[in-house]
PyMOL commands that place a pseudoatom at each C-alpha (Angstrom):
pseudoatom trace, name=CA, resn=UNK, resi=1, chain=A, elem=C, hetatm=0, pos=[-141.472, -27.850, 59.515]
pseudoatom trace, name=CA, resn=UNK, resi=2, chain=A, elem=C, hetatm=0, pos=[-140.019, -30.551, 61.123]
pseudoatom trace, name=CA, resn=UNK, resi=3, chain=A, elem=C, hetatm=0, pos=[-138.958, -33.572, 58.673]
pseudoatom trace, name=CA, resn=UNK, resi=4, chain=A, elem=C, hetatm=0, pos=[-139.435, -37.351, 59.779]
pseudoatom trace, name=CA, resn=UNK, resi=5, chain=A, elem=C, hetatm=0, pos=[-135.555, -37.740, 60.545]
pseudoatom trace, name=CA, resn=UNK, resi=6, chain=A, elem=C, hetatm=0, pos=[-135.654, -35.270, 63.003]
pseudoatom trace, name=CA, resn=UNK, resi=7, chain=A, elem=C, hetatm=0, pos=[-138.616, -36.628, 64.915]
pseudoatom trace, name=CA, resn=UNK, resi=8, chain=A, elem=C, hetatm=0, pos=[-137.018, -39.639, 64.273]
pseudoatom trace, name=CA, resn=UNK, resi=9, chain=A, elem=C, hetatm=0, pos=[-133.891, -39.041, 66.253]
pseudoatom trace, name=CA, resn=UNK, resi=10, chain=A, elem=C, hetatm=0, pos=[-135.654, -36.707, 68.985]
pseudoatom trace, name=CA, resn=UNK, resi=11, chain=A, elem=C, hetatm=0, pos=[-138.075, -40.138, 69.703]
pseudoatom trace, name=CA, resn=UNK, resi=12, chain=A, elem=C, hetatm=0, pos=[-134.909, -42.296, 70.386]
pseudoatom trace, name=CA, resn=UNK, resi=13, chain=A, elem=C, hetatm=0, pos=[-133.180, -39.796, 72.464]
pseudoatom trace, name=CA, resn=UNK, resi=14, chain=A, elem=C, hetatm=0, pos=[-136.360, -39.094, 74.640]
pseudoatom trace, name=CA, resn=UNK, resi=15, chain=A, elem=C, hetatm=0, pos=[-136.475, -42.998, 74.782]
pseudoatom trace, name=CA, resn=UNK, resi=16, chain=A, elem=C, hetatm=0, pos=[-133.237, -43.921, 75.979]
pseudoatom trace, name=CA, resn=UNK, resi=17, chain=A, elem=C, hetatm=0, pos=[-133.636, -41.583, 78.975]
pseudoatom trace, name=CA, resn=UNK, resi=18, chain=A, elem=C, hetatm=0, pos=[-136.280, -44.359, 79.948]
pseudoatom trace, name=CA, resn=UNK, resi=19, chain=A, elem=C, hetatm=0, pos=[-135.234, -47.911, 81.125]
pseudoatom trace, name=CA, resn=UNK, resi=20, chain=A, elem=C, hetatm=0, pos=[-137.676, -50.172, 81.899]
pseudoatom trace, name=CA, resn=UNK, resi=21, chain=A, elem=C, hetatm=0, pos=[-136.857, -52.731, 84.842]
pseudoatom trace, name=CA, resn=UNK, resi=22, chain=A, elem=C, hetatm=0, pos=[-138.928, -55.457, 84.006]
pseudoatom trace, name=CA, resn=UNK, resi=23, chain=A, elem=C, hetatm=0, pos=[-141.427, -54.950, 87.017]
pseudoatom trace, name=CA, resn=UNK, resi=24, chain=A, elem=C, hetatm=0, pos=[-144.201, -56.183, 86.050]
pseudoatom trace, name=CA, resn=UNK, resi=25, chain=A, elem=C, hetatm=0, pos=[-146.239, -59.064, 86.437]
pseudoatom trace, name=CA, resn=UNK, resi=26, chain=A, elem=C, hetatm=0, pos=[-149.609, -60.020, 85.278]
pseudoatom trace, name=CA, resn=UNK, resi=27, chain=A, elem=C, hetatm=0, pos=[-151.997, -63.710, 85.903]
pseudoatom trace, name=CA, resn=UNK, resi=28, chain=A, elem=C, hetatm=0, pos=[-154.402, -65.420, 83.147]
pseudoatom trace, name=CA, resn=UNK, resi=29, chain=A, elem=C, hetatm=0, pos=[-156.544, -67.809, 84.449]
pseudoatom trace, name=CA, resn=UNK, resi=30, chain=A, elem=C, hetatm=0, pos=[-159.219, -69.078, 82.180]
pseudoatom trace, name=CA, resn=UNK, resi=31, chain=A, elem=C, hetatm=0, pos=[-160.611, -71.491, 84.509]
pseudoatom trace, name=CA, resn=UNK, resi=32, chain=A, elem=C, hetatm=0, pos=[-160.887, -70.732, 88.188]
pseudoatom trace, name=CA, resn=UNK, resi=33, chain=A, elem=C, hetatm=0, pos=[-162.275, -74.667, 88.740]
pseudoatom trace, name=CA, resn=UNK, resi=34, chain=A, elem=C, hetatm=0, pos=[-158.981, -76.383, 87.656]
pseudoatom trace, name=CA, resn=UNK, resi=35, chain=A, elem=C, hetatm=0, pos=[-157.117, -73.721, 89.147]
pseudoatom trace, name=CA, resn=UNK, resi=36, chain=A, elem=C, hetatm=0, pos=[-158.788, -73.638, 92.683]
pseudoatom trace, name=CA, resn=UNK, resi=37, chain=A, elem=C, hetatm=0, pos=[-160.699, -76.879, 92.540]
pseudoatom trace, name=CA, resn=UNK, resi=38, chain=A, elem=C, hetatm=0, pos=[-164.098, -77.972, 92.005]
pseudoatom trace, name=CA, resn=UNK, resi=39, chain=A, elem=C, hetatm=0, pos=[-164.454, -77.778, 96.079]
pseudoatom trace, name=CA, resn=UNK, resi=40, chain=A, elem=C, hetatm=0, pos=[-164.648, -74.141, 95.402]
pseudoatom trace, name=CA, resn=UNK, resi=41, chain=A, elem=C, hetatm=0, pos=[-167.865, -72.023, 96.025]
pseudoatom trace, name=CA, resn=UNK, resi=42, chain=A, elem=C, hetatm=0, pos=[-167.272, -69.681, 92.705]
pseudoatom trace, name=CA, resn=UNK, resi=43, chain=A, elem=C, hetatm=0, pos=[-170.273, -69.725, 90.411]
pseudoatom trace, name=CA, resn=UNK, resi=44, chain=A, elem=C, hetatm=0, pos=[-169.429, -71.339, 86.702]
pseudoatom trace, name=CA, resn=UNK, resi=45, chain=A, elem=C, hetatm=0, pos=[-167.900, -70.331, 84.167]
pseudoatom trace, name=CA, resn=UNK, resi=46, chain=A, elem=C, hetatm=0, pos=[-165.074, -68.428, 86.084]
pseudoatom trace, name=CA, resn=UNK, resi=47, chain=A, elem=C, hetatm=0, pos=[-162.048, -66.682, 85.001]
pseudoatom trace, name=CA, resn=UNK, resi=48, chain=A, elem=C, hetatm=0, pos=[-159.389, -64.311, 86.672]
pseudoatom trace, name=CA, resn=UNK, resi=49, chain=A, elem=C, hetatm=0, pos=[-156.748, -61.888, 84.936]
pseudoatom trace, name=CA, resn=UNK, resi=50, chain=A, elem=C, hetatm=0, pos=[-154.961, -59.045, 86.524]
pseudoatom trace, name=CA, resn=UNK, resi=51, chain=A, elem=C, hetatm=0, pos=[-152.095, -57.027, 85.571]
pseudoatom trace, name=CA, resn=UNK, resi=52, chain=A, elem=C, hetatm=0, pos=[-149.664, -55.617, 88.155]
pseudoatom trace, name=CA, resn=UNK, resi=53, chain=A, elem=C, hetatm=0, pos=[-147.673, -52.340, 87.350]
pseudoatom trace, name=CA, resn=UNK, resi=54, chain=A, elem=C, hetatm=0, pos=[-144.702, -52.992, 89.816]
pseudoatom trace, name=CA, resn=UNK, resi=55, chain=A, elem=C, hetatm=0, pos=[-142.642, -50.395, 91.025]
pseudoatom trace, name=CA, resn=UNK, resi=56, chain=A, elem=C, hetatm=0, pos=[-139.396, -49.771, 93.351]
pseudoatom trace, name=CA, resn=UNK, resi=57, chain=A, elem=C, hetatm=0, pos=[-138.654, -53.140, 92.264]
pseudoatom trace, name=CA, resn=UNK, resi=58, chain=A, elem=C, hetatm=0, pos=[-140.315, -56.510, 91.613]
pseudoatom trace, name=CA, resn=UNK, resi=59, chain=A, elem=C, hetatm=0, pos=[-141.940, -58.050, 95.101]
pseudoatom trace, name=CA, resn=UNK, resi=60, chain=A, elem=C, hetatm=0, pos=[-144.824, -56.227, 95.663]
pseudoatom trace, name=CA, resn=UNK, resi=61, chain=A, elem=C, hetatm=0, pos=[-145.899, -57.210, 92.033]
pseudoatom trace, name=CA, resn=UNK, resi=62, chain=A, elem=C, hetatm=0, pos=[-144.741, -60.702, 92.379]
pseudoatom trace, name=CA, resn=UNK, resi=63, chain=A, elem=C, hetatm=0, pos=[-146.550, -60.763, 95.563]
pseudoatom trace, name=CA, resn=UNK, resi=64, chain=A, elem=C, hetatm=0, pos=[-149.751, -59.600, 94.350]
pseudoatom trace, name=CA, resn=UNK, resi=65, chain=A, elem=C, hetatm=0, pos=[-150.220, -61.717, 91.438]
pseudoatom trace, name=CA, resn=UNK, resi=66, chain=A, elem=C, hetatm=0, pos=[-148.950, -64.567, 93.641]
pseudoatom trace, name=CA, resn=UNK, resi=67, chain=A, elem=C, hetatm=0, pos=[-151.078, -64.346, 96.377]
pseudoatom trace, name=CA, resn=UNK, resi=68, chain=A, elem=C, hetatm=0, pos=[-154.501, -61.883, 95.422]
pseudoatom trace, name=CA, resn=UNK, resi=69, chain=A, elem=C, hetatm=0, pos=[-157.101, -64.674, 93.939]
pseudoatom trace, name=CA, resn=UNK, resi=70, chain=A, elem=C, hetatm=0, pos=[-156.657, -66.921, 97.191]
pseudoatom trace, name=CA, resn=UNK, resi=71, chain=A, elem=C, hetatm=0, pos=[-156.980, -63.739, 99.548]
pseudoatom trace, name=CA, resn=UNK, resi=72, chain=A, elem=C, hetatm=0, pos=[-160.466, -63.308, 97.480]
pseudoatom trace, name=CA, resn=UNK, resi=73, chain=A, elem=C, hetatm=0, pos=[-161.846, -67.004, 97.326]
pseudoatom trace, name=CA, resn=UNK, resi=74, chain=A, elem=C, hetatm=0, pos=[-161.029, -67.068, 100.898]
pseudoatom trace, name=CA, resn=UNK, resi=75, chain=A, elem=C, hetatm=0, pos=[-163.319, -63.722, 102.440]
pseudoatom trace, name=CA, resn=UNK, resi=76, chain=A, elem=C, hetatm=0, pos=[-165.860, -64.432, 103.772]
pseudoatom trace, name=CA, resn=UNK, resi=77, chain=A, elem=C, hetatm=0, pos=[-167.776, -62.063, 101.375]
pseudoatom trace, name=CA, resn=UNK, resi=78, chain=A, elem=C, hetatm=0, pos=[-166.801, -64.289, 98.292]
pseudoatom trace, name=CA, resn=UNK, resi=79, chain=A, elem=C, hetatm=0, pos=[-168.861, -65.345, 96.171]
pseudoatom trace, name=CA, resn=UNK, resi=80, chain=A, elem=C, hetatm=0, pos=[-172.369, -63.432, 98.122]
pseudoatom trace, name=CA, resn=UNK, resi=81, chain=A, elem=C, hetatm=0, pos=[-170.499, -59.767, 97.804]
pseudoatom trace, name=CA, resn=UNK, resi=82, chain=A, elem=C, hetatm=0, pos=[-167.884, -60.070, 95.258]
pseudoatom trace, name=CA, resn=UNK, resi=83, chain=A, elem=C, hetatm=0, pos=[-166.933, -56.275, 95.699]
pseudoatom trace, name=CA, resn=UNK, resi=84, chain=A, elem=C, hetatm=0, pos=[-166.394, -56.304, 98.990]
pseudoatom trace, name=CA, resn=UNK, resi=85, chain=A, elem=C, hetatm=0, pos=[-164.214, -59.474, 98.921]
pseudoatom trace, name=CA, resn=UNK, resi=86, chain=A, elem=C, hetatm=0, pos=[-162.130, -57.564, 96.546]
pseudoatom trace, name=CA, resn=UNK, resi=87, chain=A, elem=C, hetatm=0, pos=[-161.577, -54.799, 98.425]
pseudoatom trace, name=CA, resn=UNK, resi=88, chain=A, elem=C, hetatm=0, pos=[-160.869, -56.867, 101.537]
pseudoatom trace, name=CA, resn=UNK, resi=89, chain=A, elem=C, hetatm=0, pos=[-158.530, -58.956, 99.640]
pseudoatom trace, name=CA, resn=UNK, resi=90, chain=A, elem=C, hetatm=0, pos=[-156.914, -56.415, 98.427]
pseudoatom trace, name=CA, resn=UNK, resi=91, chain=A, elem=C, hetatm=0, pos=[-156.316, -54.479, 101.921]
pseudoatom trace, name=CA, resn=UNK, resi=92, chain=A, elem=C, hetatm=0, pos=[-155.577, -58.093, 103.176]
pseudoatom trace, name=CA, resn=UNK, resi=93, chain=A, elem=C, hetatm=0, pos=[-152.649, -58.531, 100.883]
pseudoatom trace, name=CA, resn=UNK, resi=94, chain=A, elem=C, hetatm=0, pos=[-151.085, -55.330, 101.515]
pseudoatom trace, name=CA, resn=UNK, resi=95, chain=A, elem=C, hetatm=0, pos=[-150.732, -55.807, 105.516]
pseudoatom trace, name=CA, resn=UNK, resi=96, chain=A, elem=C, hetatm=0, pos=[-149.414, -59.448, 104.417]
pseudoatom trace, name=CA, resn=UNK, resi=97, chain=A, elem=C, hetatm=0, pos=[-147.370, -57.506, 102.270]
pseudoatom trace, name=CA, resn=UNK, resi=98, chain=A, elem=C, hetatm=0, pos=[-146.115, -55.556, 104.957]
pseudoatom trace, name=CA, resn=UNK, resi=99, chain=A, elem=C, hetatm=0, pos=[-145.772, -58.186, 108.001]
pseudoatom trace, name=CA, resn=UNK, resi=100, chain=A, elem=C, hetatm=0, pos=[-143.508, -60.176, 105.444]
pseudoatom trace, name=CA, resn=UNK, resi=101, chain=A, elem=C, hetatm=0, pos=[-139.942, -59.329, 106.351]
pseudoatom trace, name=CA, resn=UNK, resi=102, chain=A, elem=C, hetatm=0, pos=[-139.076, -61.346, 103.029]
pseudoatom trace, name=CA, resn=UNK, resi=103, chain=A, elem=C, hetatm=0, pos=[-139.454, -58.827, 100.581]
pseudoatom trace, name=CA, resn=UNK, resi=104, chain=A, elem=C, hetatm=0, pos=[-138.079, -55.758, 99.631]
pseudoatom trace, name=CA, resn=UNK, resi=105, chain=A, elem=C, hetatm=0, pos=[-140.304, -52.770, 101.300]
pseudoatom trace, name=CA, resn=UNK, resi=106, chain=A, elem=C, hetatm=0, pos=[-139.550, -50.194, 98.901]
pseudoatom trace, name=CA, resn=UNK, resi=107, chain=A, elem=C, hetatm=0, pos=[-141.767, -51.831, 96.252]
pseudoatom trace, name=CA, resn=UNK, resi=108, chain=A, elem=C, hetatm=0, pos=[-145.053, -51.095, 95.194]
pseudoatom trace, name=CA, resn=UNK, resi=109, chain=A, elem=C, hetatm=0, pos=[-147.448, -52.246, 92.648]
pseudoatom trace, name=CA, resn=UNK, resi=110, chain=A, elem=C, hetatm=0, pos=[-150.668, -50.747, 90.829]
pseudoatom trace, name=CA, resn=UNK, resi=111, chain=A, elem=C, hetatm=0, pos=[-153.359, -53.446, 89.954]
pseudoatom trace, name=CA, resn=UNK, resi=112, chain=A, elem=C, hetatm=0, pos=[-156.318, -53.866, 87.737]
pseudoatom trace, name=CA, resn=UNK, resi=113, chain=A, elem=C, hetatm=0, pos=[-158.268, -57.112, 87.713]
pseudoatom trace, name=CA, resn=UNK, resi=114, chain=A, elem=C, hetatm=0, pos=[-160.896, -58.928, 86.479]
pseudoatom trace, name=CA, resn=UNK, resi=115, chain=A, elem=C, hetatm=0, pos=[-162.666, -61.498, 88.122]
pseudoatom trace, name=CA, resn=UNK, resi=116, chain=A, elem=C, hetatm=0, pos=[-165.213, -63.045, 86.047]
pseudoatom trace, name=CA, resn=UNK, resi=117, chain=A, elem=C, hetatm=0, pos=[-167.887, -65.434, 86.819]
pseudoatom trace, name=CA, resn=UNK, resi=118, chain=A, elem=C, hetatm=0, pos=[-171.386, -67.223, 86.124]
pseudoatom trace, name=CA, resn=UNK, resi=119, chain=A, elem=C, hetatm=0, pos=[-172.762, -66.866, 82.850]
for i in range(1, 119): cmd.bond("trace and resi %d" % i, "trace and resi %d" % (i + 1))
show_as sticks, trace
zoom trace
């Protein structure tokens, strides 16, 4: 049977074959009014979070949670058909993503949000 000091120094050896980069990003917004402005057509109370597993490097994460709740307030779907203003949003920023000769290409990023509103 294996004691605790073994598993001990097994755990640390697996870890150190793992560095971690520092790729991620993620947004809190807990109100979408001050953030965007009371101009804006989102139904109240209305919050926005996301985190953003970057990969390859740190633009396309940096990108995403830069640029992913305007994409979405501005569809034309948003606020009627939330879902598909996500989607499009999110297909949206990945050709700006793409046309930008600004950031590094060999990024990527994973995303989950949450885009919360009304009561």
């Amino acid at each position: 049977m294996w004691g605790l000091l073994e598993a001990s120094h097994l755990l640390k050896r697996s870890l150190s074959l793992y560095q971690y980069f520092g790729q991620d990003e993620h947004v809190c917004i807990d109100d979408l009014i001050q953030h965007i402005g009371p101009a804006s057509t989102i139904p109240l109370p209305g919050a926005f979070y996301g985190v953003f597993d970057g990969h390859g490097g740190t633009d396309a994460a940096l990108f995403i949670r830069n640029n992913i709740l305007k994409f979405i307030v501005e569809d034309s779907n948003f606020p009627t058909c939330v879902g598909q203003a996500i989607t499009s949003a999110f297909l949206k920023a990945d050709y700006a993503f793409a046309d930008s000769s600004s950031h590094d290409m060999s990024s990527g990023t994973t995303a989950l949000t949450a885009l919360v509103s009304g009561s």
